[in-house]
N, C-alpha and C positions, 0 to 999 in steps of 0.2 A: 504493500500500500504506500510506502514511502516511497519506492523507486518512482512509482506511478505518479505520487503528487510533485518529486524532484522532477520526471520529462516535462509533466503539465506545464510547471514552474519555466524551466528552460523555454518549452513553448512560448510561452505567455510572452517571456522578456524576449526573446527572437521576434517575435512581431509586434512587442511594443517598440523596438528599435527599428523597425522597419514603418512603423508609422510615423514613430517620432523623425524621423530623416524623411519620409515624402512629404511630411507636412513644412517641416522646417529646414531643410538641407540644403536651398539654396539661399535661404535669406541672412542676410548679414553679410553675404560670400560676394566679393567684388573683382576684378581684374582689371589690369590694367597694362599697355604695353607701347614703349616710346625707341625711335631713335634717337642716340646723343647728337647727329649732326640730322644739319636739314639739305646741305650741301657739300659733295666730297666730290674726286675724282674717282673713275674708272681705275682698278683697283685696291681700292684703299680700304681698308680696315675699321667697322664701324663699333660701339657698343650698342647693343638691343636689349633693353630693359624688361624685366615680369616683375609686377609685383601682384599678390594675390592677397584680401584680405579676409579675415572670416572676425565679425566683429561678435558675434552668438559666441555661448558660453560651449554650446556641442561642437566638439573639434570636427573636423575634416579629415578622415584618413587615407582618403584617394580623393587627389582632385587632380584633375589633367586638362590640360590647354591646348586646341587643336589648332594649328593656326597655319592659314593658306595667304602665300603670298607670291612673289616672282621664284622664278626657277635659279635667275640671274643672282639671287642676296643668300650666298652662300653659308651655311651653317657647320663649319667642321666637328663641333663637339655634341651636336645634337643627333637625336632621333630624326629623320626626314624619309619620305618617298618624293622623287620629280616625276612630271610629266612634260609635255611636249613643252606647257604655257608654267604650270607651277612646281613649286614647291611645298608641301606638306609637314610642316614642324609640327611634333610628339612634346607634351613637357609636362614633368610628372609632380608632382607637389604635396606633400605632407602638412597638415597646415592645424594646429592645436587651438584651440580657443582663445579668443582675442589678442591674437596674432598678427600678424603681417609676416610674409614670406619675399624677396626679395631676389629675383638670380637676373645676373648679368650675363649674355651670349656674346660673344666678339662672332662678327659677320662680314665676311669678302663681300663688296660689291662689284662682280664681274665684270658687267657690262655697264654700258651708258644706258640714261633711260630715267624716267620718270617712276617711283614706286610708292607704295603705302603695302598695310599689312589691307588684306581682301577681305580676311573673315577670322574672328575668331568665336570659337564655339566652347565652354567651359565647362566641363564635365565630372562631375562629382558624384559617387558613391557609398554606400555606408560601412561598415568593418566588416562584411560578411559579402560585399559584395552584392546583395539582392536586391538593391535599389540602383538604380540607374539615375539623374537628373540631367537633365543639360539646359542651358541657357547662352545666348548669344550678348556678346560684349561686343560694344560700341566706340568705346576707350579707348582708342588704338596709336595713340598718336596723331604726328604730322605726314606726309609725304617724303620723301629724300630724295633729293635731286640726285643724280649721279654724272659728271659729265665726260664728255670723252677724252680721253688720255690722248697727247699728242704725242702722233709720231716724231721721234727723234734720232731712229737708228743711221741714218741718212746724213745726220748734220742737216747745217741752214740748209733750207731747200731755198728758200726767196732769191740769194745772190745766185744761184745755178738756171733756176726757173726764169728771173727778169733778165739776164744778160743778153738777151735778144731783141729784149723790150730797149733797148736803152745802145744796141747796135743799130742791126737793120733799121731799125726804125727811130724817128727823131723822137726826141725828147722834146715837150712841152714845158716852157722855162716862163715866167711872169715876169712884168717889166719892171716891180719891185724889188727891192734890193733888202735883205736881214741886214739889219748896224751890228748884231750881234756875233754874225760870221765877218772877221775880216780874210780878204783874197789880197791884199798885197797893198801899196804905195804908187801912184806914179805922179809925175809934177803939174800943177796948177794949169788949167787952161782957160777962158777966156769963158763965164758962162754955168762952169761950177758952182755948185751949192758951195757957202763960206760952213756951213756948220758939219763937212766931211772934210774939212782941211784936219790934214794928224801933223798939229801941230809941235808932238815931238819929234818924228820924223824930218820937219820942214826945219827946227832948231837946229838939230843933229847934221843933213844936208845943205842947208843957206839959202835955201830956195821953196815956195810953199809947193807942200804937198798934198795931194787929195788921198783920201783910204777910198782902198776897194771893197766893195762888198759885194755878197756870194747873191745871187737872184732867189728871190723865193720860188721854190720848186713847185709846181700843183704836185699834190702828192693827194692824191683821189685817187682810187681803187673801187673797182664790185667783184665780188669776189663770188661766183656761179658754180656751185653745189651739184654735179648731175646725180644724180640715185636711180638711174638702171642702168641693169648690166651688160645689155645686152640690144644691137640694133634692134628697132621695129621690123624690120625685116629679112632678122636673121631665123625667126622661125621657134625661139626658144624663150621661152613663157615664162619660167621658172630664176628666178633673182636667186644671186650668189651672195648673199648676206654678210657671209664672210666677209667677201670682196668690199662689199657696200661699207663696213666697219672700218676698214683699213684706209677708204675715202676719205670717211667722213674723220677719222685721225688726222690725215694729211690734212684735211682743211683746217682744221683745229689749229696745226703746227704754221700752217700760211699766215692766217688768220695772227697769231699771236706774233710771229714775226712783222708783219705789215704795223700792227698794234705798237709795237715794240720801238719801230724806225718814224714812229710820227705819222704813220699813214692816216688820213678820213677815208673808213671802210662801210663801203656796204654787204649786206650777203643774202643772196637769193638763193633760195634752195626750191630744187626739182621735186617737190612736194606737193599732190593737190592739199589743201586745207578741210574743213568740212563745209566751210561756204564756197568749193569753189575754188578758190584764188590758191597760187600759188604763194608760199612764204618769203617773204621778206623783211629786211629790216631799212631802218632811213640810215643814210651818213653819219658816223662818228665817232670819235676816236678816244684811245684811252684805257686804261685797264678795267675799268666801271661798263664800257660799253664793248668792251672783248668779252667781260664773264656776260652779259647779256647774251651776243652772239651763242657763248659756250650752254647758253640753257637752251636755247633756241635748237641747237645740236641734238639736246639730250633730250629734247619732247621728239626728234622723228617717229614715226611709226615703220615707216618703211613698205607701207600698204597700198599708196598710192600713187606709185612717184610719176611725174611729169615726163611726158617722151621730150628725147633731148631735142625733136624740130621746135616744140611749144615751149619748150626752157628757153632755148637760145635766141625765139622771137619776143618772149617777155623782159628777159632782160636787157634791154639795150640801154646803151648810156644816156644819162640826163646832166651831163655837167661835162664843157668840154673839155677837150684833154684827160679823160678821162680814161685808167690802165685798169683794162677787163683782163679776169684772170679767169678760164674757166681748169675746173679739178673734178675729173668724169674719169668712171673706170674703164672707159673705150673710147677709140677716136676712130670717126668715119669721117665719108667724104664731104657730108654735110659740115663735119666740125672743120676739114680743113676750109672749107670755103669759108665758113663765120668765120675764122681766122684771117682768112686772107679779107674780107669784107671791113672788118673790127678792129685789125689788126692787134687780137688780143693773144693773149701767151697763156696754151693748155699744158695741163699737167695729167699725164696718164698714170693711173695708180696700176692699173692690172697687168700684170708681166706679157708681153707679146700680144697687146690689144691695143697697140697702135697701127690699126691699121691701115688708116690714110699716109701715114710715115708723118704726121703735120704738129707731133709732141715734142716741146719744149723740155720736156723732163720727164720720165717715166721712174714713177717711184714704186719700186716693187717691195714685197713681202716676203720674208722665206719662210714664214709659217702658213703661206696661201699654197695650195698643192699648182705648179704651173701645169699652165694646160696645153 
């Protein structure tokens, strides 16, 4: 009779603990989960925050955090399954009464790209296991920019790539002069401004002299982004992404050089938009308006891109004397003619896809398989 009233007993409390946790097992219980940056480079190493609270006096002895996000925000030390598009983070939690739990993940960000966490789903159970709950958290943090790493294995590309620009072809010089470059000395003539006399020079010599100065340069650039891989009628549908990455790197490294030497930049990229239009940015220069360009990189989709006859008739210049630079991972016959039309300086990124022969600089990959 006592065994009998000990199972009862056992009973009793096995399903008062399974009622007391469906009734109350997910309340007090909170999550939460943040990137430390909202902006990094293409591979840089982030911290990804959990914290889980259970503010009830009944502990939590299985609680787990499902959490789906990019494939690309790598997790070395965690539980994950990927797929084509995500990532599947596993994270397990033990969590006592009026608590707070706290874990820190370190995260590769692979690729360039735009990210948030997609979903997370909060799953809690009671000591036995026989209760199930779940709930969806909203907490998730910011977004994280990631932008594209420039290529650098190459060195300066700009001085290899414009060298053509600034042979063959003349240079665009303004009939103002910088005070702040001087070009040399020569003696006073008849007509001179008196306030470019260098007046130590003229002490030194015995006779006045006038300073030289260097012409202000137009130093304007658009810089044309192509994103396919492949002519419209070559037959092959299918985008090399790879190839597309190693692109949009080179523009990166263009883009920061031009930045770098004082250039006023614009950048058009072979992108439809969702209204339509293709992307672009206005004129301007400077480190504030190169990381603008660099986000501008890191939102492609890479789903739409612009055929290069529609790229190369959108972007034409608006400011004259102005040095077009287009960076496509192929050159056909259409590109040499916009070249010879434009007279602007291409830069082929895909190894033996110049095919027109009309690239200025062909920068290749050797982690791209050549074809």
């Amino acid at each position: 009779m006592e065994l009998i009233s000990l199972v009862l007993l056992i009973i009793a409390l096995l399903f008062g603990e399974i009622l007391i946790y469906q009734h109350t097992g997910l309340r007090g219980l909170s999550y939460r989960c943040w990137f430390s940056e909202t902006e990094v480079t293409q591979g840089d190493t982030v911290e990804f925050t959990e914290v889980v609270t259970n503010a009830k006096v009944l502990p939590m002895p299985h609680v787990k955090a499902e959490i789906t996000l990019s494939k690309w925000l790598h997790f070395p030390e965690a539980a994950y399954t990927v797929t084509d598009r995500s990532r599947f983070v596993t994270s397990y939690f033990v969590v006592k009464s009026r608590t707070k739990v706290t874990r820190v993940w370190q995260v590769q960000c692979e690729k360039r790209g735009i990210y948030q966490v997609e979903r997370v789903m909060l799953v809690a159970s009671d000591l036995l296991g026989a209760v199930r709950l779940s709930d969806r958290s909203n907490d998730v943090g910011k977004s994280i920019i990631v932008l594209p790493k420039r290529f650098t294995s190459h060195g300066q590309l700009l001085a290899k790539l414009m060298r053509y620009q600034y042979g063959e072809y003349s240079a665009h010089t303004s009939i103002y002069t910088d005070p702040c470059i001087l070009a040399g000395v020569r003696e006073y003539v008849v007509g001179d401004s008196q306030n470019r006399i260098h007046w130590k020079a003229s002490a030194h010599i015995g006779k006045l002299m006038i300073r030289q100065e260097e012409p202000v340069s137009n130093r304007i650039a658009t810089v044309i982004l192509a994103l396919q891989t492949n002519a419209a009628d070559s037959g092959i549908m299918t985008q090399n992404t790879v190839l597309l990455e190693h692109t949009i790197s080179v523009c990166a490294q263009c883009l920061w050089e031009l930045m770098r030497d004082g250039w006023t930049v614009r950048l058009c990229v072979g992108e439809k938009q969702i209204s339509g239009e293709y992307g672009q940015t206005g004129y301007g220069s400077g480190m504030q308006v190169y990381h603008r360009m660099m986000r501008c990189l890191a939102s492609l989709t890479l789903e739409n891109p612009l055929p290069m006859s529609g790229l190369l008739r959108v972007s034409i210049p608006t400011v004259t004397g102005e040095t077009l630079l287009l960076i496509t991972p192929y050159a056909d016959e259409q590109v040499k003619e916009w070249k010879q039309k434009r007279q602007g300086a291409v830069c082929v990124t895909g190894h033996a896809r110049d095919y027109a022969g009309c690239a200025d600089l062909v920068v290749e990959d050797e982690k791209i398989d050549r074809e």
